[in-house]
C-alpha positions in Angstrom: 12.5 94.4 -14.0 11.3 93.7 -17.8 8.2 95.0 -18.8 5.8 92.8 -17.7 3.1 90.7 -20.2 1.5 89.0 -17.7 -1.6 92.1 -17.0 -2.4 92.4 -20.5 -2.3 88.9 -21.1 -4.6 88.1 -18.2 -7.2 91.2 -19.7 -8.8 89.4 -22.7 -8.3 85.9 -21.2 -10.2 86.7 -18.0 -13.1 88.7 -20.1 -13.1 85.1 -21.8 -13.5 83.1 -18.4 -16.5 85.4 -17.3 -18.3 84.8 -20.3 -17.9 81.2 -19.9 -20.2 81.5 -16.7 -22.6 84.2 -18.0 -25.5 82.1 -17.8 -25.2 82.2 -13.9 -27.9 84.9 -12.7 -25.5 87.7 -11.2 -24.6 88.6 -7.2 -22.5 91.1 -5.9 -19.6 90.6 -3.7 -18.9 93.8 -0.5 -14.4 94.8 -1.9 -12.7 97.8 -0.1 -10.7 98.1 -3.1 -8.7 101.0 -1.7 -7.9 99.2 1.1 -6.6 96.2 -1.7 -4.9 98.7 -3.4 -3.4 100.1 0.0 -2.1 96.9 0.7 -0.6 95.4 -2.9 1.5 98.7 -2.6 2.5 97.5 0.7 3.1 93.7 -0.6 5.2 95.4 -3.3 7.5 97.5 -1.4 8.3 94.1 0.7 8.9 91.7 -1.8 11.7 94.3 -3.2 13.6 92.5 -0.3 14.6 89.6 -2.5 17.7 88.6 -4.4 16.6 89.5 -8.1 15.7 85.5 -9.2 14.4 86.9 -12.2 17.4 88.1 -14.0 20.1 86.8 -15.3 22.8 88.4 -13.0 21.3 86.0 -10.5 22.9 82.7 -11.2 23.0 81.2 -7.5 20.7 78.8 -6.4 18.2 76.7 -8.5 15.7 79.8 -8.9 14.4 80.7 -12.1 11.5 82.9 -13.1 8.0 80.9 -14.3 7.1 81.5 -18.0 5.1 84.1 -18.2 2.0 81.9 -19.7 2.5 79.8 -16.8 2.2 82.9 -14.5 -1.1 84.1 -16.3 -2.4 80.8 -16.2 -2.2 80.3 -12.5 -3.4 83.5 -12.2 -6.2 83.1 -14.6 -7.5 79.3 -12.6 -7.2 81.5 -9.5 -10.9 83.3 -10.5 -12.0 79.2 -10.0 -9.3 78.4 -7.6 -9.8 74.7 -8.3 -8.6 71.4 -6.3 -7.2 68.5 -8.0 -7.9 66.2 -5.3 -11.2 65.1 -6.9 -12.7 65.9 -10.0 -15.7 67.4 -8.0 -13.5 70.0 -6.7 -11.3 70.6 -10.4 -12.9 69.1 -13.5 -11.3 70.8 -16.1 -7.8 71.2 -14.1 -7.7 67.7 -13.1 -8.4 66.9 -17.2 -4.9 69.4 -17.9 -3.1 68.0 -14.9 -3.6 64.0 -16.7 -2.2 65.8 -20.2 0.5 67.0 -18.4 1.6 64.6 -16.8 1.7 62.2 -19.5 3.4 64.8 -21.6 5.9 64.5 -19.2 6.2 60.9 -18.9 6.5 60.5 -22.5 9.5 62.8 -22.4 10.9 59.5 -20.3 9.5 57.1 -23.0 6.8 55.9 -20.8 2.9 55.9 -22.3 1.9 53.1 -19.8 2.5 54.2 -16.4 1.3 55.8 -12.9 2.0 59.6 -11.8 0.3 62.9 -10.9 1.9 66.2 -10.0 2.7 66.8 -6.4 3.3 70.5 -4.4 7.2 69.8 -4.6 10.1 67.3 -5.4 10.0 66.7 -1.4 6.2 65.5 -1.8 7.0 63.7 -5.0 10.0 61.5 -3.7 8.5 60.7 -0.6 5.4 59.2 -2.1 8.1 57.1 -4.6 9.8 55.9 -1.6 6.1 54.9 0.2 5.4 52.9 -2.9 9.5 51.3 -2.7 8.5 50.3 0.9 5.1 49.1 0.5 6.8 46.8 -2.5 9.5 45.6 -0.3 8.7 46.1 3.4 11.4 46.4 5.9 14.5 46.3 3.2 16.4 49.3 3.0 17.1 52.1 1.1 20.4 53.3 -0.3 21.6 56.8 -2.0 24.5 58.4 -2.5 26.5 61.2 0.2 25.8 63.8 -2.4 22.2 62.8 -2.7 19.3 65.5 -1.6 19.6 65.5 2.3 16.1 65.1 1.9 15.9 61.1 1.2 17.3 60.4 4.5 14.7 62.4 6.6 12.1 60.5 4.2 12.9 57.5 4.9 13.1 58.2 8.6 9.3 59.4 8.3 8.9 55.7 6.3 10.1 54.3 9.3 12.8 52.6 6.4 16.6 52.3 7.2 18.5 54.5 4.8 22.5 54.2 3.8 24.7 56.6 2.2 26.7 55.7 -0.3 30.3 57.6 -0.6 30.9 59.8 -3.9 33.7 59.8 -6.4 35.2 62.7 -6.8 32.9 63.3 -9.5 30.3 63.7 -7.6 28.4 60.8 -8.9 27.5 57.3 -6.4 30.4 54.8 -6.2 29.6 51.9 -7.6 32.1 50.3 -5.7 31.1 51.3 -2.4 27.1 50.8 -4.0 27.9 47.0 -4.7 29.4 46.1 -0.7 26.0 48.0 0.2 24.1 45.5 -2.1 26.3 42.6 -1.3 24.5 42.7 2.1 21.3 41.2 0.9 18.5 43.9 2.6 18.7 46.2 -0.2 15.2 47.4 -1.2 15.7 50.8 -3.4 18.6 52.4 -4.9 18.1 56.0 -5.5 20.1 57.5 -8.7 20.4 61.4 -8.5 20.3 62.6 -12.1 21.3 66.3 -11.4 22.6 66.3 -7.6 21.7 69.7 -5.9 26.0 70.6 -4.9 27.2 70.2 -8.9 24.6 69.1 -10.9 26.7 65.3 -10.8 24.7 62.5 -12.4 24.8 58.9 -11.0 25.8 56.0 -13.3 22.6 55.3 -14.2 23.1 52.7 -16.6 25.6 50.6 -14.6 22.9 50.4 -11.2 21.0 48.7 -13.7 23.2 46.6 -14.6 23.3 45.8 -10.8 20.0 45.4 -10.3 20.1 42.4 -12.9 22.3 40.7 -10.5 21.3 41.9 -6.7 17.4 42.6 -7.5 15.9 45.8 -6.1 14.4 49.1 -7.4 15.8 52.4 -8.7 14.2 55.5 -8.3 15.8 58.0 -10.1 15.6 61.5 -8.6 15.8 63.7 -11.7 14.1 66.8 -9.4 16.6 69.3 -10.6 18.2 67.5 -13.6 15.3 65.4 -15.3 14.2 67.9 -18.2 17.7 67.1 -19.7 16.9 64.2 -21.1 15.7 66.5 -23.7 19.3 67.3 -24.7 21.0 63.9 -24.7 23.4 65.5 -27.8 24.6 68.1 -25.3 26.0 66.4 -22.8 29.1 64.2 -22.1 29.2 60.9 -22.7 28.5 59.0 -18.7 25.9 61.7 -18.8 24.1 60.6 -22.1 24.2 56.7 -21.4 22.2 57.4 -17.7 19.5 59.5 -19.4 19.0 56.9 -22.3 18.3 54.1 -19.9 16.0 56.6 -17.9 13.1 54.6 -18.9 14.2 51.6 -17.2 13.9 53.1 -13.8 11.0 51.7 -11.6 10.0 55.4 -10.6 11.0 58.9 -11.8 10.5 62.5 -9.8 10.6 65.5 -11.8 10.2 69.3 -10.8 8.4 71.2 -13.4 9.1 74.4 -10.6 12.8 74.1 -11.4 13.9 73.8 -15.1 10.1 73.5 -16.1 9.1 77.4 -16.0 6.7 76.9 -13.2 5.7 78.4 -10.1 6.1 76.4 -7.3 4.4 74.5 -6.1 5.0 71.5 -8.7 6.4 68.4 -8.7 5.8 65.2 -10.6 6.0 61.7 -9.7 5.5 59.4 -11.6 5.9 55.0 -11.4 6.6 52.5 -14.5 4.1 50.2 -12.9 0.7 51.3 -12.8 -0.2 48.5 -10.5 1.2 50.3 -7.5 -2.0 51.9 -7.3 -3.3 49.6 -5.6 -1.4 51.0 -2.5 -3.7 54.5 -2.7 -7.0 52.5 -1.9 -9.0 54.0 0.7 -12.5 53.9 1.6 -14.1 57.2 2.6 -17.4 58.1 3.4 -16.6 61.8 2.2 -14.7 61.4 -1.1 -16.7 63.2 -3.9 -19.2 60.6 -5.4 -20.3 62.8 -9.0 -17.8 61.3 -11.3 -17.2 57.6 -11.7 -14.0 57.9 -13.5 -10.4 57.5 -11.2 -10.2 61.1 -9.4 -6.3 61.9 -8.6 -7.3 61.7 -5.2 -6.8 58.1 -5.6 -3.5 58.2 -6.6 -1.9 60.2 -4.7 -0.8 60.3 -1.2 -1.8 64.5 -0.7 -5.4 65.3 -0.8 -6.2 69.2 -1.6 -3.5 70.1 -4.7 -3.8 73.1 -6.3 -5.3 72.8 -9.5 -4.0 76.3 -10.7 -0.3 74.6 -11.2 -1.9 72.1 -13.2 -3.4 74.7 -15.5 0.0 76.8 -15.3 1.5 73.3 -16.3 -0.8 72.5 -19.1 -0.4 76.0 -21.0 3.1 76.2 -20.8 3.5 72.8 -22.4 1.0 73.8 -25.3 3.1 76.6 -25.9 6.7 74.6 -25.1 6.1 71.4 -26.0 8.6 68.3 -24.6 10.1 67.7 -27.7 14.0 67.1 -28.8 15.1 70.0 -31.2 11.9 72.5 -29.6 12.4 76.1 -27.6 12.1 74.4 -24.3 15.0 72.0 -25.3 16.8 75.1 -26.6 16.5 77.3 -23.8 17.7 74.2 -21.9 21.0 74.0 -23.9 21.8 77.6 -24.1 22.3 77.2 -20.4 24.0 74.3 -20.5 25.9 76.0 -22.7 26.8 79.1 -20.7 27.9 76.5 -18.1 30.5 75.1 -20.4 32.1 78.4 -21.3 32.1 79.8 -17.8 33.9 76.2 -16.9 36.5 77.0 -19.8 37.4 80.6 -18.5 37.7 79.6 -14.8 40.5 76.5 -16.1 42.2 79.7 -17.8 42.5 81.9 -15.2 45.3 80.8 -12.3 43.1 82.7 -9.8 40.8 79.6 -9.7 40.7 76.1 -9.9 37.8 74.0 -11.1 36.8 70.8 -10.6 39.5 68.0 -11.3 37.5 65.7 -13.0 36.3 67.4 -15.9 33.7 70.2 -16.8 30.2 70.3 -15.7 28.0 67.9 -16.1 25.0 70.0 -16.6 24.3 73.4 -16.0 26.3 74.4 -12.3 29.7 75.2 -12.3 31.3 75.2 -9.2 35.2 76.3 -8.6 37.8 77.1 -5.6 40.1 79.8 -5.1 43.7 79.4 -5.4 45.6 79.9 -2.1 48.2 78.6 0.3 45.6 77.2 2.3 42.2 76.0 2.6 41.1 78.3 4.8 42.5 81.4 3.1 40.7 79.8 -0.1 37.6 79.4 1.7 37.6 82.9 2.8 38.9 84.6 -0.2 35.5 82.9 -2.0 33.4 84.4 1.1 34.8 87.7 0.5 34.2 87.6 -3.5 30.7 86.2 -2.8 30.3 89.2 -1.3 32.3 91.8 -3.3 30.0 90.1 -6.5 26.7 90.9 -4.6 27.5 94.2 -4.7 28.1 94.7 -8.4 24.9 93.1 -8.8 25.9 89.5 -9.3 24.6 87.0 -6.9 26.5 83.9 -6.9 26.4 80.5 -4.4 28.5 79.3 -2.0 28.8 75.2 -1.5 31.6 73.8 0.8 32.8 70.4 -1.5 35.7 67.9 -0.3 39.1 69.3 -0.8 40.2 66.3 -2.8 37.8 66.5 -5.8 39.8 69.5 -6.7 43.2 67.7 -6.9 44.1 65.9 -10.0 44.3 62.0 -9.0 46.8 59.7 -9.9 46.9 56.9 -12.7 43.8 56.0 -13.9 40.9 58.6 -13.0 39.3 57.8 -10.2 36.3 58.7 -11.6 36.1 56.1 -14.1 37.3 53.3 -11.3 34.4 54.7 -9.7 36.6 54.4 -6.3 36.4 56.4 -3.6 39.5 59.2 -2.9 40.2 59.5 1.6 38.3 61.5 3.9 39.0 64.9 2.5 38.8 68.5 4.7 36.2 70.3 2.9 36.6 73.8 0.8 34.1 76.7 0.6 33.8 77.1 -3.4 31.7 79.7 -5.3 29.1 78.1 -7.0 27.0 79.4 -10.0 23.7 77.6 -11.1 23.2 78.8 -15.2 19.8 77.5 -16.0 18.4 80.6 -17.6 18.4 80.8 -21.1 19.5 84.4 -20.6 22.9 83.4 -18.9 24.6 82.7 -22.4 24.1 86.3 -24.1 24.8 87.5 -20.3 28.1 85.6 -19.7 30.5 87.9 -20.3 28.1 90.6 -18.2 29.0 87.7 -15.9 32.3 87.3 -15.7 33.3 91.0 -15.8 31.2 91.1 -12.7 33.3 88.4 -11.4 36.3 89.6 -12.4 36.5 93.0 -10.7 35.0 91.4 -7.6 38.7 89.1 -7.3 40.5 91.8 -8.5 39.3 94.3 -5.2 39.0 91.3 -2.9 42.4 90.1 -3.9 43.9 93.1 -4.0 45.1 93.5 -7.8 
C-alpha cells in the first residue's frame, strides 16, 4: 500500500476540533485501549482479504479509493458523528451537505433546483422514481435492457409497472423500440443511463428529448456511474458529448459522489429540476427537531438518519477539487478516460481479441472477447485469463454481453439506425473498468500483465 497521509493529517486537524469545544467543563470516558488495539490488529489482518481496490493493478469493478481529504474528513466528523436528518442532529454538516450539493448541481447547469445526498445511487434513484410516480400516478416506467437491474426492482417496490427497452449493439436504448413503448400512451418516465454499469454505454440523451416534445413524460437520467463526465465534454465522442450537453434538460438527475467522486460510500445525490416536488416530502411529526426554523433535509428526503460525516467528506473534497472544466478533478477524470482509449486501441491490434464492433469506449470501461472457434471456447478462454491475470497481480472483470455486438453489422451501422440486431447467444468477455487516474502511467504495467496471462492460458 502507499504510505498513508491520512494519520498525520487527522493529528493537527483533530487537536483543532477539541479546541473548538474547550469551553465544555471536562469528563472522562472508562477505554480498554489494549483491548482496542487487540482488536484493530485483528480488523487489519481481515481486511487483507480483499482484492487490492486501491491500486491501479485493480481495474475490475467500479471501485476506487476515496481521496484521502475525503477519508480524513469522515474520520475527522466521526469525533461528532453528526446526522443530516435534521439540523438539530448536524448543524454544521447539514450547512456542507447544501454547498455540496449545489456544487454538484451546478456541474449540471442547475442553480434552481431540489436535491440532497442519499447513502447510495440505489437510495437516490428510488426517491427520483417516487417523485416520477407521485407526478404521474399509475403510468409506467420505461428503461433500457442494459439499464441498472436495479430500476426494475424499484419500481416493483413503487408498486409502478416497468418495461425494458432492447439495446443497440452499442449498448445505448433503442430509440426505435423506445418510441413503440411510447406510442402506447401510459408512458410516465423514461430513464436515460449516462454511463450503463456492463460498458459504460450512454443513452441518446438528446434525441428522448426530442421525444418527450412529442409523447410528453419525464426523463430521469441515471448518471450514478457516468455523471461526473460532464466535466469532460471535449473528451469524449461525439453521441456522447450531445447527451451530456442537454443534461440540464432532464427532469431529475442521480449522481454517485462514491464512484468517480473520491468518496467513501455511502453517497449518492439526487437531485430534481423542479423544486416544487417537495411538496411530496410533507409530513407532520410530533418528534421532528423543533430548534431551527429553517427547511431541515429531513424534509426533503425520503431517508431519515444520513450520515453527516459523508457530507463533510463531500464538502472538503470539493474545496480541494473543485467541479470545474479544465480543474484536477476533471483531469484525473480524463487521464482515465484516456487509459481506456489506448487499452481499446491495443486490444483491435492484437488478433487474440476482439473488441466491441461498434466503436471504442464510450467512457472509461473497455470490455473485449476472445477470439476462438466458438463461443464457448471464447468464454472459457476469458475465464481462464481472468484467472491466470489475478495471479500476476492484475484483477480484471468478467461481463457476459450478446454475441452479436461483437460482429460487424451490415450497411449502415446499426448503431446509428438505433435498430435492434436478433436475439443473440451471449459471450463471457473480460472487462476492465479504468477510472483511476493512475491507470494511464500504469497501462503498459497493465497490459504486460495481460499479455503473459494469454500467452500461458493459450499456450504460446
Amino acid at each position: 500500500m502507499p504510505t498513508d497521509p491520512v494519520p498525520g493529517l487527522l493529528s493537527r486537524a483533530t487537536q483543532l476540533l477539541e479546541e473548538e469545544f474547550a469551553s465544555l467543563p471536562a469528563f472522562e470516558t472508562s477505554l480498554d485501549v489494549p483491548g482496542v488495539e487487540r482488536v484493530l490488529q485483528s480488523v487489519a489482518h481481515r481486511l487483507g482479504d480483499n482484492y487490492p481496490y486501491f491500486h491501479p493493478l485493480y481495474a475490475g469493478q467500479m471501485l476506487k479509493p476515496p481521496h484521502p481529504v475525503a477519508r480524513a474528513a469522515y474520520a475527522l466528523a466521526m469525533a461528532i458523528n453528526p446526522n443530516n436528518h435534521a439540523r438539530d442532529g448536524g448543524r454544521a454538516s447539514s450547512e456542507m451537505e447544501i454547498d455540496a450539493v449545489k456544487a454538484i448541481a451546478g456541474m449540471f447547469g442547475w442553480t434552481d433546483f431540489l436535491g440532497h445526498l442519499t447513502s447510495s445511487g440505489t437510495l437516490a434513484n428510488l426517491e427520483a422514481l417516487w417523485g416520477a410516480g407521485q407526478l404521474a400516478p399509475g403510468r409506467r416506467i420505461v428503461g433500457s435492457e442494459q439499464a441498472h437491474y436495479t430500476h426494475k426492482r424499484i419500481s416493483a417496490v413503487l408498486k409502478l409497472d416497468y418495461a425494458s427497452v432492447p439495446a443497440d449493439n452499442r449498448g445505448r436504448m433503442s430509440l426505435e423500440a423506445l418510441e413503440a413503448e411510447l406510442r402506447k400512451g401510459d408512458v410516465g418516465t423514461v430513464v436515460v443511463t449516462l454511463g450503463t454499469t456492463a460498458i459504460g454505454a450512454v443513452d441518446p440523451l438528446d434525441e428522448v428529448l426530442a421525444l418527450r416534445e412529442r409523447y410528453g413524460f419525464r426523463v430521469h437520467v441515471d448518471g450514478a456511474y457516468g455523471g461526473y463526465f460532464r466535466l469532460i465534454p471535449e473528451a469524449l465522442e461525439e453521441q456522447a458529448r450531445r447527451a451530456y450537453t442537454v443534461i440540464n434538460q432532464a427532469d431529475s438527475i442521480v449522481i454517485d459522489p462514491h464512484k468517480h467522486g473520491l468518496q467513501p460510500y455511502g453517497c449518492g445525490c439526487v437531485l430534481f429540476r423542479d423544486p416544487a416536488v417537495g411538496r411530496f416530502y410533507k409530513h407532520d411529526s410530533p418528534y421532528t427537531y423543533f430548534t431551527s426554523k429553517q427547511l431541515h433535509l429531513g424534509e426533503i428526503s425520503l431517508e431519515c438518519s444520513r450520515a453527516g460525516a459523508a457530507a463533510v467528506a463531500l464538502w472538503a473534497t470539493q474545496q480541494l477539487l473543485p467541479l470545474v472544466p479544465g480543474g484536477e478533478f476533471a483531469r484525473g477524470l480524463a487521464q482515465g478516460r484516456a487509459a481506456a482509449m489506448e487499452l481499446d486501441r491495443r486490444l483491435r491490434r492484437d488478433d487474440r481479441f476482439q473488441a466491441l464492433a461498434a466503436g471504442p469506449p464510450e467512457l472509461d470501461i473497455v470490455v473485449w472477447k476472445l477470439n476462438a472457434e466458438s463461443p464457448a471456447q471464447s468464454s472459457q478462454l476469458a475465464q481462464h485469463i481472468f484467472v491466470a491475470c489475478a495471479a500476476r497481480d492484475l484483477h480484471l472483470a468478467l461481463v457476459e454481453l450478446p454475441l452479436t455486438w461483437f460482429r460487424p453489422s451490415t450497411g449502415l451501422p446499426t448503431v446509428d439506425r438505433g435498430r435492434v440486431q436478433p436475439a443473440s447467444e451471449l459471450v463471457t468477455c473480460l472487462r476492465s473498468v479504468l477510472m483511476k487516474p493512475e491507470h494511464e502511467a500504469w497501462l503498459d504495467g497493465i497490459w504486460d500483465r495481460l499479455t503473459e496471462a494469454c500467452k500461458e492460458s493459450l499456450g504460446e
